[in-house]
C-alpha positions as a printed NumPy array, in Angstrom:
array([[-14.58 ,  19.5  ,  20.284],
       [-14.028,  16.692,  17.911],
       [-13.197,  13.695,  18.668],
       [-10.634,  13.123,  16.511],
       [ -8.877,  16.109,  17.989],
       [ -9.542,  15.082,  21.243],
       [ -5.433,  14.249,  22.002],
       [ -3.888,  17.293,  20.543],
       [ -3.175,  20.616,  21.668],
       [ -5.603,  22.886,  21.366],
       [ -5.574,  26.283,  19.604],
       [ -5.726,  28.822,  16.814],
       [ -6.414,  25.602,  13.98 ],
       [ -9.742,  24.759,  15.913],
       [-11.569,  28.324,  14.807],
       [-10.218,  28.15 ,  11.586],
       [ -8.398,  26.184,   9.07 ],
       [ -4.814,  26.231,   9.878],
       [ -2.489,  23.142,   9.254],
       [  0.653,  24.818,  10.006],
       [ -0.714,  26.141,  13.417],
       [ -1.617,  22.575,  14.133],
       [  1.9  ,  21.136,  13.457],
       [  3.862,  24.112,  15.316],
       [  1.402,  23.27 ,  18.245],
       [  1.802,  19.332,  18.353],
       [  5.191,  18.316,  16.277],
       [  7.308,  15.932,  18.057],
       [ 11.139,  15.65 ,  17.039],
       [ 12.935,  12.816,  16.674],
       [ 16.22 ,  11.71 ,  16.79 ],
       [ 16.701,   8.191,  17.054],
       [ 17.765,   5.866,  14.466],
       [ 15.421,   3.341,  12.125],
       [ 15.31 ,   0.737,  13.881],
       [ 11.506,   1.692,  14.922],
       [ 11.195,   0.676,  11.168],
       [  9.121,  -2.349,  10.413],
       [ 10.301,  -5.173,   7.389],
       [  8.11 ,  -5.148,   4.186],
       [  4.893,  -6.595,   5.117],
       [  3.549,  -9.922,   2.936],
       [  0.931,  -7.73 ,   1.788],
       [  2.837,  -5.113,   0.638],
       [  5.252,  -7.585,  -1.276],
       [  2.333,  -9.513,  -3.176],
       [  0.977,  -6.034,  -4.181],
       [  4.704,  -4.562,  -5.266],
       [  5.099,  -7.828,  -6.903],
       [  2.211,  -7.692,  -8.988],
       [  3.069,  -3.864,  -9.684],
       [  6.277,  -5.145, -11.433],
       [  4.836,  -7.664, -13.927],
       [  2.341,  -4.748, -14.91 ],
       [  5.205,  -2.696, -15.108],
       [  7.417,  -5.097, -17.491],
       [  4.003,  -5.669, -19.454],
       [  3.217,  -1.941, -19.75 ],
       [  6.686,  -1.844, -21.318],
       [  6.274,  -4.397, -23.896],
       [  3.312,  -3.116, -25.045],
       [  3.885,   1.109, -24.798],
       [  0.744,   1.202, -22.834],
       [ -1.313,  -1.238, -20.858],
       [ -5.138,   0.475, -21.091],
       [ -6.86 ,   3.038, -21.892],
       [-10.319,   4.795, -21.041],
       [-11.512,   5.503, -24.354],
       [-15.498,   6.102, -22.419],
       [-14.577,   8.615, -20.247],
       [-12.347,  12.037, -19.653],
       [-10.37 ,  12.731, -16.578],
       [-12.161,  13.982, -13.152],
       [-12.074,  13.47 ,  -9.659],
       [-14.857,  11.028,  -9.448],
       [-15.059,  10.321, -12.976],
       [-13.973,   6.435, -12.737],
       [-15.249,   3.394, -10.159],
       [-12.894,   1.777,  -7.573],
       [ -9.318,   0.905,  -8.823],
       [ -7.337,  -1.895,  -7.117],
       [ -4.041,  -3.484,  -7.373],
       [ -4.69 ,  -6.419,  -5.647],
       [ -7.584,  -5.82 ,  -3.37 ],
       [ -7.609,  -8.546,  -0.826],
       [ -3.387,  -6.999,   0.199],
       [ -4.46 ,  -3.587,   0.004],
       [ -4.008,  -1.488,   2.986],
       [ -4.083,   1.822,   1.263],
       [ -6.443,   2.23 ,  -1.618],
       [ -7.161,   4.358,  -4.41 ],
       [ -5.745,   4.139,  -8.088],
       [ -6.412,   7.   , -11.325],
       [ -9.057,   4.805, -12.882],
       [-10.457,   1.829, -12.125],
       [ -7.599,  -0.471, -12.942],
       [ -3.854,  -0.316, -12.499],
       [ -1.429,   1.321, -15.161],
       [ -4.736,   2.395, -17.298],
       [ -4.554,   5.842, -18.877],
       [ -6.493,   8.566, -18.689],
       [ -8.011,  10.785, -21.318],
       [ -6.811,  14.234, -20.759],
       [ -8.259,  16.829, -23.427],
       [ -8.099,  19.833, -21.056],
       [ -4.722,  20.391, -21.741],
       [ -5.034,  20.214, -25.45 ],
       [ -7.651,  18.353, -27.737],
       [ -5.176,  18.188, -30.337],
       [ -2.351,  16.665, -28.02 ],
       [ -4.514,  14.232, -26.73 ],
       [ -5.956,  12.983, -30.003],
       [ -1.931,  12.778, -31.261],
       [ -1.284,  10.276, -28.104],
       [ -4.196,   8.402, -28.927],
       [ -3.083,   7.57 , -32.516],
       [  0.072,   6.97 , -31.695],
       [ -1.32 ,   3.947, -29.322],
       [ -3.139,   2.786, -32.537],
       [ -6.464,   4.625, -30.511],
       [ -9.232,   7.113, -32.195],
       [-10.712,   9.859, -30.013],
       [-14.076,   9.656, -29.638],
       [-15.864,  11.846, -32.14 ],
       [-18.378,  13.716, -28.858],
       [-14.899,  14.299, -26.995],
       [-13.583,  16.069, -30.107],
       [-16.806,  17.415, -30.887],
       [-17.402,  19.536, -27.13 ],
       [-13.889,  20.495, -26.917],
       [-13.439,  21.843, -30.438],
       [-16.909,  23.231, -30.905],
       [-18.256,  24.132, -27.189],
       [-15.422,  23.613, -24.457],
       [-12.126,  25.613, -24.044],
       [ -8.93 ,  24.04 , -23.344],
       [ -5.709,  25.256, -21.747],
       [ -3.881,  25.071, -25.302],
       [ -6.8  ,  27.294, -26.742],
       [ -6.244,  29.715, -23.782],
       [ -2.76 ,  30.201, -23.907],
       [ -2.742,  30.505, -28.155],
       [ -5.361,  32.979, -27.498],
       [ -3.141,  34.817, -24.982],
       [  0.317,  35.307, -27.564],
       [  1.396,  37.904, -29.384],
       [  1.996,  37.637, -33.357],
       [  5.913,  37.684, -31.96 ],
       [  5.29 ,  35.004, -29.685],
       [  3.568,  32.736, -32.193],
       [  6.484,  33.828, -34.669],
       [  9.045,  32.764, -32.053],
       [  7.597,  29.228, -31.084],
       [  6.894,  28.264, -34.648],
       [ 10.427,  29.317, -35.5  ],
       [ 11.596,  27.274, -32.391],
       [ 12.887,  30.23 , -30.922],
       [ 11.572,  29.612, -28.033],
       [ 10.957,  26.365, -26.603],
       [  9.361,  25.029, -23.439],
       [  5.898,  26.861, -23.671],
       [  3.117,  26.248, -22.279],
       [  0.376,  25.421, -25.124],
       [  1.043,  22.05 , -25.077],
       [  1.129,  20.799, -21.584],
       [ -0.818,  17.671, -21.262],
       [ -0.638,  17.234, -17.676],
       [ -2.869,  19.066, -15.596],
       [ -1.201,  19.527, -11.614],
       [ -2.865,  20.037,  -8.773],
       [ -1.038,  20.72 ,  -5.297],
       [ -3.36 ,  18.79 ,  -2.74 ],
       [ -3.059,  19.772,   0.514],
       [ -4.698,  16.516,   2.077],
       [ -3.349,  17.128,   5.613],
       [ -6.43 ,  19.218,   5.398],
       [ -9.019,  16.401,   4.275],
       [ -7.057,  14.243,   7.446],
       [ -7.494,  17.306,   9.917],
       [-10.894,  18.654,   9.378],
       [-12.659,  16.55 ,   7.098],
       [-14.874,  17.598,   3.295],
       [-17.842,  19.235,   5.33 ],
       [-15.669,  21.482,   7.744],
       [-13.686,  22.492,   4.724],
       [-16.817,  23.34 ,   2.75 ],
       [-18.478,  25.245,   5.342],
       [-15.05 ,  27.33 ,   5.433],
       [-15.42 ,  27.632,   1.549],
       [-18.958,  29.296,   1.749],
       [-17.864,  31.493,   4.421],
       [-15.187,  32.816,   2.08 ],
       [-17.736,  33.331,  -0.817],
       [-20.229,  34.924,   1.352],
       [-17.564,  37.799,   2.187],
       [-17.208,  38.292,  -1.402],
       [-19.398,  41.008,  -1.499],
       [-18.451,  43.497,  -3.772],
       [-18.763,  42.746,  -7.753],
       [-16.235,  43.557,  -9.887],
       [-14.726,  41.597, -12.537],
       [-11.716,  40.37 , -10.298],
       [-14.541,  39.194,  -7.733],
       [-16.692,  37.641, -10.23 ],
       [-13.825,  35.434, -11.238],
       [-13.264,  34.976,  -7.648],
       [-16.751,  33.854,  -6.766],
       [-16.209,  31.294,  -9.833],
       [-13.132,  29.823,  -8.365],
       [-14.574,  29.185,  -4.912],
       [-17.717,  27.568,  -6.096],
       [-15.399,  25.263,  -7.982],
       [-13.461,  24.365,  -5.142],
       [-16.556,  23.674,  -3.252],
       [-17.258,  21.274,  -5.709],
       [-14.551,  19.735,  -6.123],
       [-14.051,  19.065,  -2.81 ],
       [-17.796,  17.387,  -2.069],
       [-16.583,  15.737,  -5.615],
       [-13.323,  13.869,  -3.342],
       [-15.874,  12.72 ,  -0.587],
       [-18.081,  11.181,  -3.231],
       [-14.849,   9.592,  -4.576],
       [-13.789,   8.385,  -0.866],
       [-17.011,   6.814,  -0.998],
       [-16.625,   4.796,  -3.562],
       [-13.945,   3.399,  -1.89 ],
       [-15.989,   2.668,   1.325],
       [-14.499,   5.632,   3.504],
       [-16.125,   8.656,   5.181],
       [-14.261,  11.699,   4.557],
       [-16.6  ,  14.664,   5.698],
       [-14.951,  14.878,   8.964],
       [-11.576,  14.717,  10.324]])
């Protein structure tokens, strides 16, 4: 058993990966009050603090920084601190505070619009592999409509689409990361694309996703890294 488990209830989440087993198994409720609350810590304040005076300069000047050498990705930037020497809890978008990240994968043409707008020129290789060679989400969903749907959203018919989202989301379930750690996780992630046996276009597709999520997840642990943390177990 590991270690890290070694105080918790055991059961069906140590055979397989199961978070919500795990928390039905060892949740505590509580109903006192908040006075087990602690006061802000100094640390905390001298980091908040300097948060705010980026925030009233980010204001002044409609945006702090940008990375104009490199395009969004999990491990796509070095360490990023607030104020390092008061940081408990680490970890920032890029490798300084309130700097912006280059998103084309949403929409080449969106991005390179935000850019100008900042006074900022795309780099011409970005434009170049994402017009020429890539695929973006915009070019995905234009090539999904209909003539009536393209008719309706130039018309303004229809509003709210979603060609033009800039913001890529991903729904991180890190309890995971905490519980089992990157190399339990990816050794449950080639299981899964082992047992996808059978080829047919759904399962080719399939067999895609999982090998990117296997890489993306060994791509967090290099990231944690960077940081000075082991992540491969829990």
């Amino acid at each position: 058993m590991e270690k890290a488990w070694e105080n918790f209830k055991e059961g069906y989440w140590q055979k397989d990966i199961d978070v919500e087993d795990f928390i039905r198994l060892n949740f505590k409720s509580y109903d006192g009050d908040d006075t087990f609350l602690a006061p802000i810590s100094n640390n905390t304040k001298k980091v908040w603090e300097r948060c705010e005076e980026l925030l009233i300069e980010e204001r002044k000047l409609g945006v702090l920084d940008i990375e104009m050498d490199s395009i969004s990705g999990v491990n796509n930037f070095k360490p990023g601190y607030i104020l390092r020497e008061n940081e408990s809890i680490v970890g920032l978008q890029t490798d300084a505070p309130l700097k912006r990240i280059i998103n084309p994968y949403g929409g080449i043409k969106l991005a390179s619009k935000i850019l100008n707008v900042y006074g900022r020129e795309m780099k011409p290789e970005f434009e170049t592999f994402f017009n020429d060679y890539g695929k973006t989400h915009n070019q995905g969903v234009f090539d999904a409509y209909t003539s009536d749907m393209k008719k309706a959203r130039h018309t303004g018919l229809l509003t709210g689409l979603p060609d033009a989202y800039g913001r890529g989301r991903i729904i991180g379930d890190y309890r995971r990361v905490a519980l089992y750690g990157i190399d339990q996780l990816v050794a449950f992630k080639k299981r899964d694309l082992a047992e996808i046996t059978v080829i047919n276009e759904e399962n080719i597709r399939l067999r895609e996703e999982v090998s990117d999520q296997i890489r993306a997840l060994n791509d967090i642990k290099k990231m944690a890294a960077t940081y000075g943390f082991d992540i491969s177990g829990p």
